[in-house]
C-alpha positions as CSV (number, residue, x, y, z in Angstrom):
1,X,-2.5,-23.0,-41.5
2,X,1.0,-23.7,-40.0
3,X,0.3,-20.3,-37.4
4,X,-2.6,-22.0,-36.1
5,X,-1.4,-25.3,-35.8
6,X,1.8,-23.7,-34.4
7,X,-0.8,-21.7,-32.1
8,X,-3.0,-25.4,-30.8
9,X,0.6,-27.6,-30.4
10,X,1.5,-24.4,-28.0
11,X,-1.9,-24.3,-26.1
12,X,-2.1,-28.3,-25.6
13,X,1.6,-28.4,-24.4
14,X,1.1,-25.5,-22.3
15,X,-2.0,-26.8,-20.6
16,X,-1.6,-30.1,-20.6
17,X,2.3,-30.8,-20.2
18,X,3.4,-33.8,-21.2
19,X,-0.1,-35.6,-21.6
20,X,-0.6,-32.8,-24.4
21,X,2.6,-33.8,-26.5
22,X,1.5,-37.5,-26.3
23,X,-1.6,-36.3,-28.1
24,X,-0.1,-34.2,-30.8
25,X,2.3,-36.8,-31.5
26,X,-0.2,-39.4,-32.0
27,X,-2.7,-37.6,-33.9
28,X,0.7,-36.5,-35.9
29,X,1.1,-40.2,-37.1
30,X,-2.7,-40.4,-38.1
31,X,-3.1,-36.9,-39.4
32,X,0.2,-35.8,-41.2
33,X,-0.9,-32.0,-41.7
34,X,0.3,-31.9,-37.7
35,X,4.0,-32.3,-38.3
36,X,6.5,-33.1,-35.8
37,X,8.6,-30.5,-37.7
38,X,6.5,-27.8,-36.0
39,X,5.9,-29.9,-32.8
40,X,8.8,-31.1,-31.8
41,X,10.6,-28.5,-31.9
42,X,8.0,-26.0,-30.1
43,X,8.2,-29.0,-27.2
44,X,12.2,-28.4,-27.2
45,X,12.0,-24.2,-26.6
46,X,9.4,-25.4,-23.6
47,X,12.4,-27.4,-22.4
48,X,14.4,-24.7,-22.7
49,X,12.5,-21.7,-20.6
50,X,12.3,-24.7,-18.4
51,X,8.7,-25.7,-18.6
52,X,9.3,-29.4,-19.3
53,X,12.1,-31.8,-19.0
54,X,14.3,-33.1,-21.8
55,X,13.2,-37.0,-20.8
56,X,10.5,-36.1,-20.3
57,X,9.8,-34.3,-23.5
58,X,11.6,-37.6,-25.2
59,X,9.7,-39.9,-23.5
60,X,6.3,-38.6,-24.2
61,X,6.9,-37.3,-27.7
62,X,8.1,-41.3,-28.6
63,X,5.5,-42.6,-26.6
64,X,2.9,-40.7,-28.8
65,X,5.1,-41.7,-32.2
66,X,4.9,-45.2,-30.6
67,X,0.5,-45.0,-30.1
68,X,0.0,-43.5,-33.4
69,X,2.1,-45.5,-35.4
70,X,0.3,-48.7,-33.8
71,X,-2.8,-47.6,-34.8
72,X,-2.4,-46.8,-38.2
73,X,-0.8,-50.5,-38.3
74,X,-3.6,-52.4,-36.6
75,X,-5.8,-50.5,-38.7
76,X,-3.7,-52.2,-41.9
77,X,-3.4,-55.5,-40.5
78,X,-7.3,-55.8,-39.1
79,X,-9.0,-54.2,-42.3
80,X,-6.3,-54.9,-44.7
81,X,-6.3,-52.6,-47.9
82,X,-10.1,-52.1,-48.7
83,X,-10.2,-50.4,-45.0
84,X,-7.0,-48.8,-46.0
85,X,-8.0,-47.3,-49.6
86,X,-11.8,-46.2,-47.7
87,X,-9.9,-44.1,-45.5
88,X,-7.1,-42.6,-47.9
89,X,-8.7,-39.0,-47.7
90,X,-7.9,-39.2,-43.9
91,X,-4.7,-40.6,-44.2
92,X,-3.3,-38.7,-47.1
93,X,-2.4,-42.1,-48.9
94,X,-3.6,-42.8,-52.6
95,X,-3.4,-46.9,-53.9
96,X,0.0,-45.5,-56.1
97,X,1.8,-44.5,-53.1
98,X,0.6,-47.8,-51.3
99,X,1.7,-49.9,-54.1
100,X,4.8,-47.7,-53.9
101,X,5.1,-48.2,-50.0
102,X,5.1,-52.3,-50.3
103,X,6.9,-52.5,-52.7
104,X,9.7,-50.8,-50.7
105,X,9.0,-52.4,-47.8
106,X,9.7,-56.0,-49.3
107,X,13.1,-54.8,-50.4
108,X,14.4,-52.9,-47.2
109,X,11.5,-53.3,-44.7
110,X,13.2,-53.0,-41.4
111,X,15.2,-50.0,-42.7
112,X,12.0,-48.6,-44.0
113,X,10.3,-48.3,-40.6
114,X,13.1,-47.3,-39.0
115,X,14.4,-44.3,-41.3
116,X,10.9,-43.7,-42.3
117,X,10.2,-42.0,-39.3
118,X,12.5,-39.7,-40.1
119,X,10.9,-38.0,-43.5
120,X,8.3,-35.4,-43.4
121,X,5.2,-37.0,-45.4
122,X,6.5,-40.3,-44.7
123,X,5.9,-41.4,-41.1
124,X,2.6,-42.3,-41.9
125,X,2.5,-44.3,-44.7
126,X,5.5,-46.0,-43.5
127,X,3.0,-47.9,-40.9
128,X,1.1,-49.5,-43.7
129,X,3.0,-51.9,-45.1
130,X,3.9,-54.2,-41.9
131,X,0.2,-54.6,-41.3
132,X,-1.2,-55.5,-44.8
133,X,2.2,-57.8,-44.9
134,X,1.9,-58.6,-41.0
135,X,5.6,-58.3,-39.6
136,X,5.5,-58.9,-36.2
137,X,4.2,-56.1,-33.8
138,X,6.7,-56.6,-31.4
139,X,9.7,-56.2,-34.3
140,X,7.8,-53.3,-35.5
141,X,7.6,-51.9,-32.3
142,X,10.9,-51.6,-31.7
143,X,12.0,-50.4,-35.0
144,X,9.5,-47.6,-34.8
145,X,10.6,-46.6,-31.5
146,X,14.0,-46.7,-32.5
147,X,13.5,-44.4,-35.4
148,X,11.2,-41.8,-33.5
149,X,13.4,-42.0,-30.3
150,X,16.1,-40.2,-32.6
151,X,14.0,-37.8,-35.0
152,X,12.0,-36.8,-31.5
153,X,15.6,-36.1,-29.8
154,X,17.0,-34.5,-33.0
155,X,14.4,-32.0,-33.2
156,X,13.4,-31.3,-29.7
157,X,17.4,-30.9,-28.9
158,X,17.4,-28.3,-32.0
159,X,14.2,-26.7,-30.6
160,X,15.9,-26.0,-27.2
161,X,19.2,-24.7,-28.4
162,X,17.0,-22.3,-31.2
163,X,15.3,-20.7,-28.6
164,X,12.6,-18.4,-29.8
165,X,13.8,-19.1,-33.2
166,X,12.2,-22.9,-32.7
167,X,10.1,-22.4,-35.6
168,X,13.5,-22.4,-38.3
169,X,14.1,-26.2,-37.2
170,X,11.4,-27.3,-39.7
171,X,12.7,-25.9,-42.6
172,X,16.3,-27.2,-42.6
173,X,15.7,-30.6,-41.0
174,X,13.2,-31.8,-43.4
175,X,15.2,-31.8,-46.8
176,X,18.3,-32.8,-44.5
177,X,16.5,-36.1,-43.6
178,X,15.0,-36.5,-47.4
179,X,19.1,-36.3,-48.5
180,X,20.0,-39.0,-45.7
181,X,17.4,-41.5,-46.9
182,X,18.6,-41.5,-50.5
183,X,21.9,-41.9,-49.7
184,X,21.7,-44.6,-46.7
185,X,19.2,-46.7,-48.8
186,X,21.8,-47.9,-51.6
187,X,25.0,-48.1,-49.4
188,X,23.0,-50.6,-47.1
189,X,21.5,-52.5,-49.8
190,X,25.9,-52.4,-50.8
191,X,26.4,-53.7,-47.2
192,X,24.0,-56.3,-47.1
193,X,24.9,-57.7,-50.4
194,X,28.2,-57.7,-49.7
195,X,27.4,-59.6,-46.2
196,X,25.8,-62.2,-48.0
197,X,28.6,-63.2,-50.5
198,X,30.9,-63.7,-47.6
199,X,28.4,-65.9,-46.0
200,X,27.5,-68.0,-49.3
201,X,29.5,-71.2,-49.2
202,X,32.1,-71.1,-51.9
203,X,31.5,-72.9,-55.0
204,X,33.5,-76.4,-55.2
């Protein structure tokens, strides 16, 4: 499974350039069994041998994050979660894991779609949650852009310096980025508690 969808990222990036990784990142957000750890990666050893740009490759790859990630959240917000649960066996989501998702999302929700786009088997359900709850798009926007602009430059950067061992990147980054959720998520709940009892007015 992973050879051939190694073997259809290569074709679409080799035929159709940048246009191709705009695609494979968008269906990525949508379709999760196209990760970005095999993508990604396979768009930085292109940059490499020098057929596409680093911005370039950045710029499209987020864009692409950036398209599928809106879908999946006007989907949410429009059809709220009956369309949601009607389409689970497409997006790989069950009604535990969306339960899961908001409840998350009430706690820590900007840090959620940010650093959510950073875990394998996350990205898409991270989208969910600010459309059945309707953030605003243009906040989720940029926080979505923010988190894909570094996971896309993290593992197209690795790609390029792996060379023809490209296809190594997936295996190490994803449990590194799994690691740096669980430990960012309770030091900024620390931080943000902390904020807030030197902003509350002292008592008498």
């Amino acid at each position: 499974m992973t050879a051939a969808i190694g073997e259809l990222a290569g074709d679409l990036i080799g035929e159709l350039g940048y246009a191709g990784l705009v695609v494979l990142m968008a269906v990525e957000h949508v379709f999760p069994p196209i990760p970005s750890e095999l993508v990604l990666p396979l768009a930085g050893f292109e940059v490499g041998r020098g057929n596409l740009n680093l911005v370039g490759a950045l710029v499209a790859s987020t864009a692409g994050s950036a398209i599928g990630a809106s879908v999946l959240y006007l989907l949410a917000r429009r059809g709220g979660r009956p369309l949601i649960l009607r389409l689970r066996r497409i997006l790989r989501v069950d009604e535990e894991d969306l339960d899961r998702a908001e409840r998350r999302f009430r706690r820590h929700s900007a840090w959620m779609v940010v650093l959510g786009r950073m875990v394998p088997g996350v990205r898409s359900l991270v989208s969910l949650p600010p459309g059945l709850l309707r953030m605003p798009f243009g906040r989720y926007l940029a926080l979505t852009l923010t988190g894909s602009a570094v996971w896309n430059t993290a593992l197209i950067v690795a790609g390029q310096q792996l060379g023809s061992r490209w296809s190594e990147v997936g295996g190490v980054i994803g449990p590194v980025a799994q690691w740096v959720i669980v430990a960012i998520i309770p030091i900024t709940a620390v931080a943000l508690v902390a904020r807030y009892r030197r902003k509350a007015p002292s008592a008498g």
